[in-house]
C-alpha positions, 0 to 999 in steps of 0.5 A: 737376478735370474732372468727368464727367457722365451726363443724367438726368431728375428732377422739376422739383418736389416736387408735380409730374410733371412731368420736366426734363433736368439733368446728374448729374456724376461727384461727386454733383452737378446742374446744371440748364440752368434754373439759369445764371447770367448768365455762363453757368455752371451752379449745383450743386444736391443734393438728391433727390425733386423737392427741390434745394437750391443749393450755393454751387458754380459749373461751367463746362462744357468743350466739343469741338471741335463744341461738344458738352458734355464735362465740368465744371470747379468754378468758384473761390468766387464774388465775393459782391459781384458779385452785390449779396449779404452774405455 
């Protein structure tokens, strides 16, 4: 499923004024460009306030033919042991 998304601005923190850019898909979901992984995927985060936890939840995004961001797609689970985690 491809999920639609709208770019807003939140807090980078909790105590900061601070502003950064990220990406609020169409289920709920953040994803921040300061949170890639090293393929290039984006983490999904929720939260509220400057407070935004991980998910679990990987998305990769879908490009036009001019290379612009379009939509999302979910990512199936993540192999743990690639990433030297225990489950």
């Amino acid at each position: 499923m491809d999920y639609g998304f709208s770019i807003i601005d939140i807090p980078s923190s909790f105590c900061s004024q601070q502003m950064e850019q990220a990406y609020k898909l169409s289920n709920g979901t953040i994803l921040f460009p300061s949170e890639q992984d090293p393929e290039g995927y984006y983490w999904g985060a929720v939260g509220m306030d400057g407070m935004y936890l991980r998910t679990g939840v990987r998305y990769y995004p879908i490009c036009s033919d001019r290379h612009q961001i379009v939509a999302f797609r979910k990512i199936l689970p993540l192999n743990i042991s690639s990433y030297g985690l225990k489950a």
